[in-house]
C-alpha positions in Angstrom: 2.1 75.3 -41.2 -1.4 74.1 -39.4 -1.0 75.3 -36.0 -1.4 72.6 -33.9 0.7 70.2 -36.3 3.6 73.4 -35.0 2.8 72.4 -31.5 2.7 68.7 -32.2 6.1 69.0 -33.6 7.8 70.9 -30.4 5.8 68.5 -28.1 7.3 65.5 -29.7 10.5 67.5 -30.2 10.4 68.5 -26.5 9.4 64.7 -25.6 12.5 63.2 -27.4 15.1 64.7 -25.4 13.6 63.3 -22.1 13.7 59.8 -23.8 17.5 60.5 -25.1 18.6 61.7 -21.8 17.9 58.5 -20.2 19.1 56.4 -22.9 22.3 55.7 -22.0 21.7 56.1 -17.7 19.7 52.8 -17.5 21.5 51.6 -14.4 20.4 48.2 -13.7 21.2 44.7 -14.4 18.4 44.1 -18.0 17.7 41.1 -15.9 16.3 42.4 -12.9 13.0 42.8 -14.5 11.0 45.0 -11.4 13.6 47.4 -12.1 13.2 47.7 -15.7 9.9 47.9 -15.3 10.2 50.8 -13.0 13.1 52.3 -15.1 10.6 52.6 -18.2 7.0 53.3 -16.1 9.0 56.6 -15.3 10.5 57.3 -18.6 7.2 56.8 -20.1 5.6 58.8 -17.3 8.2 62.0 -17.6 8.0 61.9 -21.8 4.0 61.9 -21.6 4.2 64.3 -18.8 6.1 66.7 -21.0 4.1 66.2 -24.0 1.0 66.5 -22.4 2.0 69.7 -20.6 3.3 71.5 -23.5 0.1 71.3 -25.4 -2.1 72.3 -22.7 -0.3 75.2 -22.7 -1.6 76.4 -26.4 -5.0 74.2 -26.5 -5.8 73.8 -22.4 -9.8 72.8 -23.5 -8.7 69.7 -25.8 -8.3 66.2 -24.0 -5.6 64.5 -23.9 -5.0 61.1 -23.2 -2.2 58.2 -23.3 -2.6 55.6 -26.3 -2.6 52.4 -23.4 -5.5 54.2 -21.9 -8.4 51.7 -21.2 -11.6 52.1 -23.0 -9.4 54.4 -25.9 -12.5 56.3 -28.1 -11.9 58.5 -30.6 -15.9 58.9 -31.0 -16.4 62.2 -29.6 -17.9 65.4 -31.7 -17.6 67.9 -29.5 -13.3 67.4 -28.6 -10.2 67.7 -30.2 -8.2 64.8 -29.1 -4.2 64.3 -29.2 -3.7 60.9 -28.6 -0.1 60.6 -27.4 2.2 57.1 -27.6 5.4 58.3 -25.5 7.6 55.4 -26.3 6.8 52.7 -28.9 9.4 50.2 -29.1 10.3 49.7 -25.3 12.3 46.5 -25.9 14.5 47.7 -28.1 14.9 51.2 -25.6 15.7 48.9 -22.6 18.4 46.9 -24.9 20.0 49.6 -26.6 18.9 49.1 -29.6 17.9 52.5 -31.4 14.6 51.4 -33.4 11.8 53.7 -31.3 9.5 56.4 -31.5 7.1 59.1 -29.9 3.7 59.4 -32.0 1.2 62.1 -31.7 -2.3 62.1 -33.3 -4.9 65.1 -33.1 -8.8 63.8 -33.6 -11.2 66.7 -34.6 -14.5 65.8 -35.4 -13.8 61.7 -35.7 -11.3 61.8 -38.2 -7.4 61.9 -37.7 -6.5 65.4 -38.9 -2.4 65.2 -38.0 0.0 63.1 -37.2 3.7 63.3 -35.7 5.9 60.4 -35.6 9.7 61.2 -34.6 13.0 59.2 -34.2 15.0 61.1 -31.2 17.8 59.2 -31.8 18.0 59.8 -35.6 16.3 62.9 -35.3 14.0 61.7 -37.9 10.3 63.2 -37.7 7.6 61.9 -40.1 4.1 64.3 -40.7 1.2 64.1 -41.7 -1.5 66.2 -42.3 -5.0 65.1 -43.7 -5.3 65.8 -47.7 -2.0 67.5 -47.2 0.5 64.7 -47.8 2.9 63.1 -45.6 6.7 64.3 -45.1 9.7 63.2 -43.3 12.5 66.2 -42.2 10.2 68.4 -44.3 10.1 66.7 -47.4 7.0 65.0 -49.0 7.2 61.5 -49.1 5.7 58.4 -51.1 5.4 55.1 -50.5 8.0 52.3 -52.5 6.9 51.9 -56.3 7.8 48.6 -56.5 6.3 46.4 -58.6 7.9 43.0 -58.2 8.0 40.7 -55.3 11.9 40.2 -55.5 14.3 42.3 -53.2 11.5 43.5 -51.6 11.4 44.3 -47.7 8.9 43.5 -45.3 8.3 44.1 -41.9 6.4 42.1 -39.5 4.7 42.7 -36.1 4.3 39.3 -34.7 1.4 38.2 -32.5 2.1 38.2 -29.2 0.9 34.8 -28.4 1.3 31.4 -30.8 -2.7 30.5 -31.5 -4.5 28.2 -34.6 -3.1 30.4 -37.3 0.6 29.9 -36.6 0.5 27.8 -39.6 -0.6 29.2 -41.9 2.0 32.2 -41.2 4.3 29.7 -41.4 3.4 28.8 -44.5 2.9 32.9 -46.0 6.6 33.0 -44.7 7.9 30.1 -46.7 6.3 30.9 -50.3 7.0 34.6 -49.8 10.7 34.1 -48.6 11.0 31.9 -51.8 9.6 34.7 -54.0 12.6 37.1 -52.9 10.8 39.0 -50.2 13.4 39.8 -46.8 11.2 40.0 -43.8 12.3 42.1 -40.7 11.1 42.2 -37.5 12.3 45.7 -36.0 10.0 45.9 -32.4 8.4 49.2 -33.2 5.0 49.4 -35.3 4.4 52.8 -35.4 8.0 53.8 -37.0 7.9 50.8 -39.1 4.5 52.4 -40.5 6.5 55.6 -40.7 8.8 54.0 -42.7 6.4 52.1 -45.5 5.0 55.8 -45.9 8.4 56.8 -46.6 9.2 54.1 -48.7 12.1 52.8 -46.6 10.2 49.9 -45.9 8.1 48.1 -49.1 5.2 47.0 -46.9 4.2 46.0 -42.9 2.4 42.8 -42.1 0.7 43.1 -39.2 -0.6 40.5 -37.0 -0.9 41.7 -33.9 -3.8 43.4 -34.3 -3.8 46.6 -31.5 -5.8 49.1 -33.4 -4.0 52.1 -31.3 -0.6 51.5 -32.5 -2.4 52.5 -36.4 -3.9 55.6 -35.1 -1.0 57.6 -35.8 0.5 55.9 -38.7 -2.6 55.5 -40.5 -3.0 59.2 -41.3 0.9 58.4 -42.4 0.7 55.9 -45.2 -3.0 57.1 -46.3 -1.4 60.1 -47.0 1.5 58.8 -48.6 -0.5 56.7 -51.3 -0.9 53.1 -49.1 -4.0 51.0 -48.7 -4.4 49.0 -45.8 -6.1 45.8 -46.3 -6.4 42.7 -44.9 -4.1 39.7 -46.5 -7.1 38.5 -48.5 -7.0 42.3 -50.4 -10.0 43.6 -48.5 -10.2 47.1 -47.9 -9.0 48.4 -44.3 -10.3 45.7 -41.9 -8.9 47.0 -38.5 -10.3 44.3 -36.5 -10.0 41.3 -38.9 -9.2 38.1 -38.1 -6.0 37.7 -39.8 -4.4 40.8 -40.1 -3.3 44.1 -41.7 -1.2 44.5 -45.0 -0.1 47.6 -45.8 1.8 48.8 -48.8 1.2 50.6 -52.4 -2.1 49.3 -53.9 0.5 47.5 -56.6 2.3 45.5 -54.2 -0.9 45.0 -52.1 -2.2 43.3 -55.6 0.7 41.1 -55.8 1.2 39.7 -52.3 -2.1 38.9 -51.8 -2.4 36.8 -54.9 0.3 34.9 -53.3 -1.6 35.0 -49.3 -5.2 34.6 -50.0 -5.0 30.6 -50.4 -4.4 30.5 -46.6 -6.9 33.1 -45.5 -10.2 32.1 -47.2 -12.2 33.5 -44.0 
């Protein structure tokens, strides 16, 4: 095993149990919303701690920063950088509902090298190493084979904010909800990009367009045969202007043929 995908791993591990220790103590009314702010600023403050602290114990001359840090660059030729998300679905953490995830991703030289997605409630943990293949629990994983539209399933990260394209989502929905395809909305990116590159999930639409939440799951889904494009079947556009699309290049080929009439950008 690549040694600092080993530390990665315990990190996370390590990480996990501070976020399932305070899953079921969240002693507040959900309503009082300066308290859940609180409640979760110091989970997510504990969990990064933890993380952070553990790896700087086998790599102390690598940076490490928080995935919400401002100004996030990965540019940097000299550094090895572990980029850490401590808690990616913090709705769903706050309302009891078990769809979350810690990420890790380790820079070197530009390029994402490894990258540690893990589940503490499921105990799931999804890897990745570059030209090495992807894995979840140890065990190489692909991305769905699909090769219809029908009984398909689709996840979605909504933008946060209604703006001029609303309707023509609206309008994706409809034709693709009459083609077969069930659409699911789960409130955690990164482990719904986990899941497409372990074929639990057929593809993720993405319209929310925060370039951090991809830098771990990216290494995922590359490695387990996806393409990302952009819903008019460009390659990888990161910073387009309507979206992501990830999925096996098949299925990319088929739902764009359906998408591109109302993205000619």
């Amino acid at each position: 095993m690549h040694p600092m995908l080993n530390i990665a791993i315990r990190a996370v591990r390590k990480g996990g149990s501070v976020i399932v220790q305070n899953y079921d103590t969240q002693n507040f009314i959900k309503e009082d919303i300066e308290k859940k702010n609180i409640f979760i600023e110091n989970i997510m403050y504990k969990t990064y701690k933890t993380i952070s602290q553990m790896i700087y114990k086998s790599y102390p001359n690598h940076i490490i920063v928080n995935k919400n840090q401002k100004n996030l660059s990965i540019k940097n030729e000299n550094n090895t950088i572990w980029i850490i998300n401590e808690l990616d679905g913090k709705n769903n953490f706050i309302r009891h509902f078990p769809h979350f995830c810690i990420s890790i991703a380790v820079i070197v030289r530009n390029k994402i090298e490894i990258s540690v997605v893990y589940d503490p409630i499921r105990n799931d943990l999804f890897t990745a190493v570059k030209g090495q293949g992807s894995q979840l629990n140890g065990y190489r994983t692909r991305c769905s084979n699909i090769k219809t539209l029908k009984y398909t399933t689709v996840a979605v990260n909504l933008p946060e904010y209604i703006h001029d394209r609303s309707s023509a989502y609206f309008e994706i929905y409809k034709k693709l909800i009459l083609c077969g395809i069930l659409f699911r909305c789960t409130g955690s990116t990164v482990l719904d990009l986990a899941y497409v590159a372990a074929g639990r999930i057929d593809c993720l639409f993405d319209f929310n367009l925060e370039p951090s939440n991809f830098i771990a799951g990216k290494l995922q889904v590359r490695e387990a045969g996806c393409l990302i494009s952009d819903f008019t079947g460009g390659h990888e556009h990161n910073n387009c202007h309507s979206g992501n699309l990830i999925s096996s290049p098949k299925f990319v080929r088929l739902i764009t043929e359906k998408m591109r009439e109302y993205f000619l950008l």
